[in-house]
C-alpha positions as CSV (number, residue, x, y, z in Angstrom):
1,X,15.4,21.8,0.4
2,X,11.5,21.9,0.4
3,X,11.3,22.4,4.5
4,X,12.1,25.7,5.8
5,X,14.4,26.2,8.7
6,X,14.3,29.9,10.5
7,X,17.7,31.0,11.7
8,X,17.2,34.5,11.9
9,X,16.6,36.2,15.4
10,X,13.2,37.6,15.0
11,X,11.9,35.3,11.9
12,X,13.2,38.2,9.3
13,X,14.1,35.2,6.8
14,X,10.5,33.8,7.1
15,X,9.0,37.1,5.8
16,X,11.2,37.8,3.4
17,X,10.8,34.6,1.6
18,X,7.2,34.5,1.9
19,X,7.8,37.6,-0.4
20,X,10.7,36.5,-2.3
21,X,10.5,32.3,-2.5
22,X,9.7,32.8,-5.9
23,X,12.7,34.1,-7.1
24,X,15.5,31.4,-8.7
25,X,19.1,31.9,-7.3
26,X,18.1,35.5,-5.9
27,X,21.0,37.8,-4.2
28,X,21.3,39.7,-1.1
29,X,23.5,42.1,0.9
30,X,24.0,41.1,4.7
31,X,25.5,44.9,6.0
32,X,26.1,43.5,9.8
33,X,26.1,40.1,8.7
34,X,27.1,38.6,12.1
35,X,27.2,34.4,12.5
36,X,27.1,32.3,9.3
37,X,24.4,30.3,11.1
38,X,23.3,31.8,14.8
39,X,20.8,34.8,14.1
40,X,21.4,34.6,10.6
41,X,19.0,36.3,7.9
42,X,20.7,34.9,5.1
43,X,21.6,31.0,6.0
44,X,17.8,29.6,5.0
45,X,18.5,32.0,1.4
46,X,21.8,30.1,1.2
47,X,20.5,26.6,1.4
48,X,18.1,27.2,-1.5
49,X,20.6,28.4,-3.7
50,X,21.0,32.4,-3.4
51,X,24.3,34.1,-2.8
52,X,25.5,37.6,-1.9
53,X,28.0,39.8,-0.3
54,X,28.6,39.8,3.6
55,X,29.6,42.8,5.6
56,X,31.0,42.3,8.9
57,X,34.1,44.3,10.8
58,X,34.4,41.9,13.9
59,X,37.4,39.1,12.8
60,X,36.0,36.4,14.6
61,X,32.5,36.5,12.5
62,X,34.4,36.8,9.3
63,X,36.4,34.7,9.4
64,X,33.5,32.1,10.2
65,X,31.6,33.5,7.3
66,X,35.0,33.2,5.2
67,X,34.9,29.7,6.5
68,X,31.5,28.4,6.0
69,X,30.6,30.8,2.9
70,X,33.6,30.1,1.0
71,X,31.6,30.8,-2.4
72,X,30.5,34.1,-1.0
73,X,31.8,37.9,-1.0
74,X,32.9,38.4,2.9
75,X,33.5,42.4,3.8
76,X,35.6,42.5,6.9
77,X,34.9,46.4,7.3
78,X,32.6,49.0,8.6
79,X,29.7,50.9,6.7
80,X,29.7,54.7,7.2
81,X,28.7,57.6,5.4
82,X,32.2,58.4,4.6
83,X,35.7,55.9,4.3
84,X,38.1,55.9,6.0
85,X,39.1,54.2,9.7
86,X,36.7,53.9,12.3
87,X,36.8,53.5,16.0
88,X,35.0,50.1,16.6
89,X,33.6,48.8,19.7
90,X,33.9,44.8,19.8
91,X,32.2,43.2,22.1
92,X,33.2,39.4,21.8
93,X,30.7,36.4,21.3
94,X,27.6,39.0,20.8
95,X,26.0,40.9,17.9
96,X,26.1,43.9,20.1
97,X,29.6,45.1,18.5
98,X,28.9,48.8,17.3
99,X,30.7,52.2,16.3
100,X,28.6,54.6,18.1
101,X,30.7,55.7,21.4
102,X,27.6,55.9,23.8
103,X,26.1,52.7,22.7
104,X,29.0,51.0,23.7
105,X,29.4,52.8,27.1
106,X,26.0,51.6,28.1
107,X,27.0,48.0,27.0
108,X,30.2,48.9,29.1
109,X,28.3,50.0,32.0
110,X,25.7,46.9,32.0
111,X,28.6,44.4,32.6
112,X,30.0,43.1,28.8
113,X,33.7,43.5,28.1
114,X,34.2,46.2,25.1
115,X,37.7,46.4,23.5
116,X,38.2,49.2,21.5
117,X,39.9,48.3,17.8
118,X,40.5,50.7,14.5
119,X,38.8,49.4,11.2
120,X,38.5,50.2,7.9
121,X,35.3,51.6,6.7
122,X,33.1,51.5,3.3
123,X,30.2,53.9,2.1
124,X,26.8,51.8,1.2
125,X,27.5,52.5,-2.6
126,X,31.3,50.9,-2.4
127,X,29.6,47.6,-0.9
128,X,26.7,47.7,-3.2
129,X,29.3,47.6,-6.3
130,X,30.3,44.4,-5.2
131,X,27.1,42.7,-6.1
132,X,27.9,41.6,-9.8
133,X,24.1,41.0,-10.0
134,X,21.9,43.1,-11.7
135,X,18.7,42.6,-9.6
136,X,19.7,42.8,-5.2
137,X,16.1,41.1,-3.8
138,X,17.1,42.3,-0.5
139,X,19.2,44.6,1.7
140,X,19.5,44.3,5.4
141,X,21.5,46.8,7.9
142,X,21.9,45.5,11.1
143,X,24.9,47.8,12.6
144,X,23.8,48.6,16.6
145,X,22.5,52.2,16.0
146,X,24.8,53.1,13.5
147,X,21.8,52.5,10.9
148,X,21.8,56.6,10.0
149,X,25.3,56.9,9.0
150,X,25.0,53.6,6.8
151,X,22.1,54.9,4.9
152,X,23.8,58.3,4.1
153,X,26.4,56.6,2.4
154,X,23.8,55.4,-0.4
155,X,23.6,57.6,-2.9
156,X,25.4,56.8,-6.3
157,X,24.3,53.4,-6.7
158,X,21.1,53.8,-8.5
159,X,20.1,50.4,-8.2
160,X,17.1,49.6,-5.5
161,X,17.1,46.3,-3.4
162,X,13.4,44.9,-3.6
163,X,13.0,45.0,0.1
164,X,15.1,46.7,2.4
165,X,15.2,45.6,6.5
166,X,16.4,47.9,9.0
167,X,16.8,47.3,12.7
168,X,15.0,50.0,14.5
169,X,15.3,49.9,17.8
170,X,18.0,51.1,20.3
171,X,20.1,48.0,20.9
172,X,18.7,45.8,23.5
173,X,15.7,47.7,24.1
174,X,12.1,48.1,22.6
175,X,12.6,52.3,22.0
176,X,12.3,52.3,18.2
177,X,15.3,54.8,16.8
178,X,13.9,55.1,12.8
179,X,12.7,59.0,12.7
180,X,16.3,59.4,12.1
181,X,16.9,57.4,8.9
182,X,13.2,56.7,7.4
183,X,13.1,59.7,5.3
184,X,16.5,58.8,3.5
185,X,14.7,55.4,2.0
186,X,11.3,57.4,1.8
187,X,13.3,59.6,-0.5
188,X,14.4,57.0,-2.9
189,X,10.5,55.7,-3.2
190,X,10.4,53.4,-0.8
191,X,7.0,52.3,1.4
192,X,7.0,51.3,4.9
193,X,4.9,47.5,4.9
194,X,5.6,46.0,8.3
195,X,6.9,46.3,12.0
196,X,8.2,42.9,13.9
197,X,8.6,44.9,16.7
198,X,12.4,45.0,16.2
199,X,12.6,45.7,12.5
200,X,11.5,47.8,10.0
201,X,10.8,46.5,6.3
202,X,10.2,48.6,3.1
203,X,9.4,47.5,-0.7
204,X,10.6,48.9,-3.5
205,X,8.1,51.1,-5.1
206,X,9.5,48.9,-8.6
207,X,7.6,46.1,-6.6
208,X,4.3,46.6,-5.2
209,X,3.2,43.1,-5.3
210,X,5.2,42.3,-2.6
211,X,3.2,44.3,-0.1
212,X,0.6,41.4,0.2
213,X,3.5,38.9,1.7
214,X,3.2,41.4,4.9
215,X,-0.3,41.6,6.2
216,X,0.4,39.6,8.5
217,X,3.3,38.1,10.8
218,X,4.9,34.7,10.7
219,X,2.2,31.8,11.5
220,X,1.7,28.5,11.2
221,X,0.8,28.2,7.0
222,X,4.8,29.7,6.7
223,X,5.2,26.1,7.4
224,X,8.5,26.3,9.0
225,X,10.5,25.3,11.7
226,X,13.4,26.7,14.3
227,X,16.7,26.6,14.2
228,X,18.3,24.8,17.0
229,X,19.8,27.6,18.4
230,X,17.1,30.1,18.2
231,X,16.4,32.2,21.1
232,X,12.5,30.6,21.1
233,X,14.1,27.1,21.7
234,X,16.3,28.2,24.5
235,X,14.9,25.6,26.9
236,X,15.6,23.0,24.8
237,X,19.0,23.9,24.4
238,X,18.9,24.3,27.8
239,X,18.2,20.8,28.5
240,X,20.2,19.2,25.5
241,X,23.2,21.3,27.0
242,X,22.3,19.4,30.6
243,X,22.3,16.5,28.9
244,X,25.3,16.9,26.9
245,X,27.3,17.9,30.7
246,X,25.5,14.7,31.8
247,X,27.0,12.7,28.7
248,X,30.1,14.2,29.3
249,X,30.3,13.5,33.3
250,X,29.2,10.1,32.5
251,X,31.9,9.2,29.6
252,X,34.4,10.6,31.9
253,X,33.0,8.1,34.5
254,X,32.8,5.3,31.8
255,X,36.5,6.0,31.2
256,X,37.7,5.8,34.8
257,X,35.4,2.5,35.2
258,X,37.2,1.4,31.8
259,X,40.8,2.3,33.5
260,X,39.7,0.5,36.3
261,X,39.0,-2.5,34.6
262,X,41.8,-2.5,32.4
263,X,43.7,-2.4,35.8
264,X,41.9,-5.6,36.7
265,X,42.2,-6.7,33.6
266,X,45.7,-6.7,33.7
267,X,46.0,-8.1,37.5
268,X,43.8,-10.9,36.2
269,X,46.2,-11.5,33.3
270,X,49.1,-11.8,35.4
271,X,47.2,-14.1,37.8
272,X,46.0,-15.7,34.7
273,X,49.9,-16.6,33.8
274,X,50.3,-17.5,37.4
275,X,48.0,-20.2,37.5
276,X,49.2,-21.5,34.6
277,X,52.7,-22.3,35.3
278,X,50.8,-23.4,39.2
279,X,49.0,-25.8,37.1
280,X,51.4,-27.0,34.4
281,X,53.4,-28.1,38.2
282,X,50.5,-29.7,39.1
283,X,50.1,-31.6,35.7
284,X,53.4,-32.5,35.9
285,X,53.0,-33.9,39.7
286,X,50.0,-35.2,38.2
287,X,51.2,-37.3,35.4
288,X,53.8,-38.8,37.6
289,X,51.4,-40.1,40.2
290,X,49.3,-41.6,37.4
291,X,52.2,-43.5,36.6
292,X,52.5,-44.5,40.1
293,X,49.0,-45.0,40.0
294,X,49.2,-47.4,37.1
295,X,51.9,-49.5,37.9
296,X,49.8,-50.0,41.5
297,X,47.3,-50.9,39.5
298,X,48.8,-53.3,37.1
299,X,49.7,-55.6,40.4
300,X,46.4,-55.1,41.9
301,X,44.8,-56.5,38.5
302,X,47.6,-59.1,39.0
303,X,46.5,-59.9,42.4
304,X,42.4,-59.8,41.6
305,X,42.8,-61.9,38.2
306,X,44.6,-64.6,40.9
307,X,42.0,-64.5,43.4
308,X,39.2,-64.2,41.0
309,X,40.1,-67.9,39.8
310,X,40.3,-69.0,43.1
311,X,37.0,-68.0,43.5
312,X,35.6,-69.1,40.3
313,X,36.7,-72.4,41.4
314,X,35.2,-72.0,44.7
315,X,32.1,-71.0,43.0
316,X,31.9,-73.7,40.4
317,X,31.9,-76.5,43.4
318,X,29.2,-74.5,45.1
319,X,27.2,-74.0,42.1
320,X,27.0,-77.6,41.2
321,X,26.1,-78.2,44.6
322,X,23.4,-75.7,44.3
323,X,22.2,-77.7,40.8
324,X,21.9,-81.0,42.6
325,X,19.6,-79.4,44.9
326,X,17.8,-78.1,42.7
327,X,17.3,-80.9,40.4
328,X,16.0,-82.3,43.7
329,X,13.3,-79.8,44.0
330,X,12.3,-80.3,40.5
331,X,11.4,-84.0,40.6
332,X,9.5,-83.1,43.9
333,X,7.7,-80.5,42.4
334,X,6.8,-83.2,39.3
335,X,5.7,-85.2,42.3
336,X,3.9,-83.0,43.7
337,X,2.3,-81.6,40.1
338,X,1.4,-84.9,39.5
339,X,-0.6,-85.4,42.4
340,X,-2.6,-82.4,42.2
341,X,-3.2,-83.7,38.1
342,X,-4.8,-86.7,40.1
343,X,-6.9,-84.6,42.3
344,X,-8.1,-82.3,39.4
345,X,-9.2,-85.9,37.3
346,X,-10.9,-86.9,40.8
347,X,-12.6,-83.3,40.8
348,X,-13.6,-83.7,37.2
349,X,-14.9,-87.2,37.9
350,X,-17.2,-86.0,40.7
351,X,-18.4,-82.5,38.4
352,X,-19.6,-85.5,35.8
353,X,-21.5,-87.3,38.4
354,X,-22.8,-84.0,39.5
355,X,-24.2,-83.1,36.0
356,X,-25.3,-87.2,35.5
357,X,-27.5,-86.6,38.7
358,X,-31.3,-86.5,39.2
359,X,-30.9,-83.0,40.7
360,X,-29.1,-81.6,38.1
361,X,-31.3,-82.4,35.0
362,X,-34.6,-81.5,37.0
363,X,-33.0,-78.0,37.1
364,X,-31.4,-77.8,33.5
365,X,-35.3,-75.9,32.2
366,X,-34.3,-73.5,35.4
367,X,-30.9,-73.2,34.1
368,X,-31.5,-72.1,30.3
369,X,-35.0,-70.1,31.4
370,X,-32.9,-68.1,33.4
371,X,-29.8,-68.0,30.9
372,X,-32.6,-66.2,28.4
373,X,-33.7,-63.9,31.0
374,X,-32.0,-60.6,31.1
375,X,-30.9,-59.6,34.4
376,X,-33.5,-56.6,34.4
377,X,-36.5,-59.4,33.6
378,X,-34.8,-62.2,36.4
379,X,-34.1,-59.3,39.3
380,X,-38.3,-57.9,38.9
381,X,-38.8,-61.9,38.7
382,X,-36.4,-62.6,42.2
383,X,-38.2,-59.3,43.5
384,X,-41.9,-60.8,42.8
385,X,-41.1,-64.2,44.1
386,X,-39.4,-63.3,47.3
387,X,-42.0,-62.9,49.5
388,X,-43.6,-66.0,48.6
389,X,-40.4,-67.5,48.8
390,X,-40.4,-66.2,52.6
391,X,-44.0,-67.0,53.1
392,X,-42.9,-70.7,52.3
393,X,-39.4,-70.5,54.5
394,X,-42.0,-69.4,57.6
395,X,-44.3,-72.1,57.1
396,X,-41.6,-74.9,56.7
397,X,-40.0,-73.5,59.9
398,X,-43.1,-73.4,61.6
399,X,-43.9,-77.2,61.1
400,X,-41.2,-79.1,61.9
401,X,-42.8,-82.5,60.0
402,X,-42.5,-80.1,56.7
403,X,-39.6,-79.0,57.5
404,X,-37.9,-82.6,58.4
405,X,-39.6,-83.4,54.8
406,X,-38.3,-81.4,52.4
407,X,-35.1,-81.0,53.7
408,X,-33.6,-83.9,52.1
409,X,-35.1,-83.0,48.8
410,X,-33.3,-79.2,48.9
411,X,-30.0,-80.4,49.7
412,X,-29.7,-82.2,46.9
413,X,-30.1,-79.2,44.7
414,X,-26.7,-76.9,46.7
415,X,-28.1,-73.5,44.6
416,X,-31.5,-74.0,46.0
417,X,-30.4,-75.0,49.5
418,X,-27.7,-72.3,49.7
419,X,-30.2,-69.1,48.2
420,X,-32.8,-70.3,50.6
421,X,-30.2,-70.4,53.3
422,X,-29.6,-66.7,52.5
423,X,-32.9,-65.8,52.1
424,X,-33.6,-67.2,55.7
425,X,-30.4,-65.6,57.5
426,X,-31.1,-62.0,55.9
427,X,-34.7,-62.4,56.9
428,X,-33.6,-63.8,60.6
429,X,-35.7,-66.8,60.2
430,X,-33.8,-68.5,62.5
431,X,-33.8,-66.1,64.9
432,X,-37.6,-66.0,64.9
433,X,-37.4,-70.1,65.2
434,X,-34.8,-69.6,68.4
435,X,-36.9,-67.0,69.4
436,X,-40.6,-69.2,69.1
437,X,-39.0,-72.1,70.8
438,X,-37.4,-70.7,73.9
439,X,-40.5,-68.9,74.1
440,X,-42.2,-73.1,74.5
441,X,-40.0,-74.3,76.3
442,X,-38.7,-71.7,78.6
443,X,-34.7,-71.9,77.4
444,X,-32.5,-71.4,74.7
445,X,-32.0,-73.8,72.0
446,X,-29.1,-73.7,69.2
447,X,-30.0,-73.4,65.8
448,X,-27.7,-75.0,64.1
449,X,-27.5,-73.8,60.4
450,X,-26.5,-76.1,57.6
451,X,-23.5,-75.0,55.4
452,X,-21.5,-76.6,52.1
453,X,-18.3,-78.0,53.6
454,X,-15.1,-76.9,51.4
455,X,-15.1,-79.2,48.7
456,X,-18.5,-79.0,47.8
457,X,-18.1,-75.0,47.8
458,X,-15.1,-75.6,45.1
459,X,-17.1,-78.1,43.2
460,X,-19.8,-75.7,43.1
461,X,-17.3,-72.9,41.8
462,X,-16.0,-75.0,39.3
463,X,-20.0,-76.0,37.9
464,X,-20.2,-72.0,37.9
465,X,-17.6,-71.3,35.4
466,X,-18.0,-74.7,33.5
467,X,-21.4,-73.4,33.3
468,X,-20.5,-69.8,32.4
469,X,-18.2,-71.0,29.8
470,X,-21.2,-73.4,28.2
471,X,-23.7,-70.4,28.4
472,X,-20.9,-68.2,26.7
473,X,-20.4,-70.2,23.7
């Protein structure tokens, strides 16, 4: 595993393998060895490969170290300074469990439940012979102020653990308890190197190149991370455990909504099979109204395919009634297209004596100067000769003599007569003329104003577009 995880209470593991991760397969002995994984020096060591020897008295915790260690040594005794059987102080679901009589009253007095059990009890020296190994990188006593008597019992076994970690402190207070035991490891050459503020950690004097790893405390280049039940995370369990009471509350209320719908399930199955046997009934009425249904049928279809024939033959007389009549409109309207063919020749006849006439080739040089004229050239020309054009109209209306003169002479030519009609009107010749000669002779006079009757307007339309249709080709 290249990421470490701390499981240990007060990062112990982190400094002893920023001393030790350079050892291959190392060994240790756990003497208080607790939870395989809650608190647990010796769990980040056992995922990268080391293996020791276990010693813990309370059944519970060995037998969980038995469990999850099964490759391990597991001690299910006491350490003392002599063997034999020990009064031991369990105190159940804790680490506080202890041997010392007035540790265990204070625990008793501060609320926990102590039971008092006999167990067997080892010296250091017979635990330390059951480490086949020939090198032990580390020794830790964690034994709830019982720390003393456990290093008294060390005194055959010649070999010396690279680093040794003590608890030194009175259980569950800061009061540190090691002027007691110190001098025994002083003795055997070892140097004090650093103080967590719970434990206590000496080198070998075999090793002093691992006093370096301890200048300074677990940081941030340890490059590790907690355990999920460490003490430091205790929010977050906290709040996973609120959510896991949550999860639970709502699976059990998933399950009663589940129950509940099985329930309807159910009812809705049985209503289900209810409804089908209503509706096969129904089908069954169903089918035998259809029949009925169909044979009424058959004799209506009987009955219309009679009266439809009688009706056909109804209809046949009245349609060849209707034919007769209409083959009488058809030769009117031959009649009738025949006449209008004459008129249209008679129209035609008169358009040719039109275009044969006097009037009509004096303007033909009018005609094709003005079909070369753009309408931008002919509207400036219109525009330049109108108000000669009105000069003229005023004079002519002025002299009746002139006027009685060339009046003859512009109706021959209808364009001329009818744009120098319009020219008048917008200009209100007339009225000026009805105007001048009530103004002579004291009373009103009508005007009255000459106009194309209908058929000469048409035959002037119809010299429009025959003109149009010359000037477009």
């Amino acid at each position: 595993m290249s990421k470490l995880i701390s499981y240990a209470q007060n990062f112990e593991d982190v400094m002893l393998w920023r001393a030790l991760s350079h050892v291959v397969n190392g060994c240790y002995v756990d003497v208080g060895a607790q939870s395989p994984d809650t608190d647990s020096v010796s769990r980040m060591f056992y995922e990268h490969g080391w293996r020791g020897v276990h010693v813990e008295p309370t059944p519970q915790y060995a037998n969980l170290l038995r469990d999850r260690r099964p490759d391990e040594v597991v001690l299910q005794v006491a350490v003392s300074d002599q063997p034999g059987i020990l009064q031991f102080f369990n105190i159940a679901d804790t680490g506080l469990s202890t041997t010392d009589p007035a540790i265990a009253a204070e625990h008793r007095e501060a609320g926990f439940n102590v039971s008092d059990v006999r167990v067997p009890a080892l010296t250091l020296d017979t635990v330390l012979e059951q480490v086949p190994a020939t090198d032990i990188h580390w020794l830790k006593v964690d034994v709830e102020g019982a720390e003393e008597l456990v290093l008294r019992g060390w005194q055959r076994d010649t070999r010396l653990p690279w680093l040794v970690v003590v608890e030194s402190t009175r259980p569950l207070s800061s009061e540190q308890s090691h002027q007691s035991w110190e001098p025994i490891l002083l003795d055997k050459g070892y140097r004090f190197v650093y103080f967590d503020g719970l434990n206590r950690f000496y080198a070998s004097a075999q090793h002093p190149e691992l006093d370096a790893a301890f200048e300074s405390g677990p940081n941030v280049f340890d490059d590790f991370s907690l355990s999920s039940g460490s003490q430091f995370c205790s929010q977050i369990n906290l709040a996973y455990h609120e959510l896991q009471t949550l999860a639970d509350r709502r699976e059990v209320e998933l399950n009663e909504r589940i129950q509940v719908l099985d329930a309807a399930l159910q009812r809705a199955q049985e209503e289900s099979a209810e409804a089908t046997e209503h509706n096969a009934r129904a089908m069954e009425r169903l089918r035998s109204e259809h029949e009925g249904a169909v044979r009424a049928m058959a004799v209506a279809q009987r009955e219309l395919v009679s009266k439809h024939e009688r009706e056909r033959s109804l209809l046949d007389r009245k349609a060849l009634t209707e034919l007769h009549e209409l083959t009488e409109q058809v030769t009117k309207g031959k009649h009738e297209a025949h006449r209008w063919w004459l008129a249209h020749e008679q129209l035609r006849a008169q358009l040719d004596a039109i275009e044969r006439s006097r009037s009509w080739q004096l303007t033909r040089p009018f005609r094709a100067v003005r079909r070369r004229l753009s309408s931008s050239v002919l509207g400036r020309m219109k525009r330049a000769l109108r108000p000669a054009v009105v000069r003229a109209l005023k004079v002519a209306m002025a002299a009746p003599w002139l006027r009685r003169l060339a009046k003859p002479l512009v109706t021959r030519i209808p364009f001329l007569h009818q744009r120098l009609q319009k020219i008048a009107i917008s200009e209100q010749l007339f009225e000026i003329e009805r105007a001048r000669l009530a103004a002579m002779e004291g009373n009103e006079h009508e005007v009255t104003v000459v106009h194309l009757d209908r058929r000469a307007r048409r035959v002037l339309e119809d010299l429009k577009r025959s003109r149009n249709e010359r000037a477009a080709r």
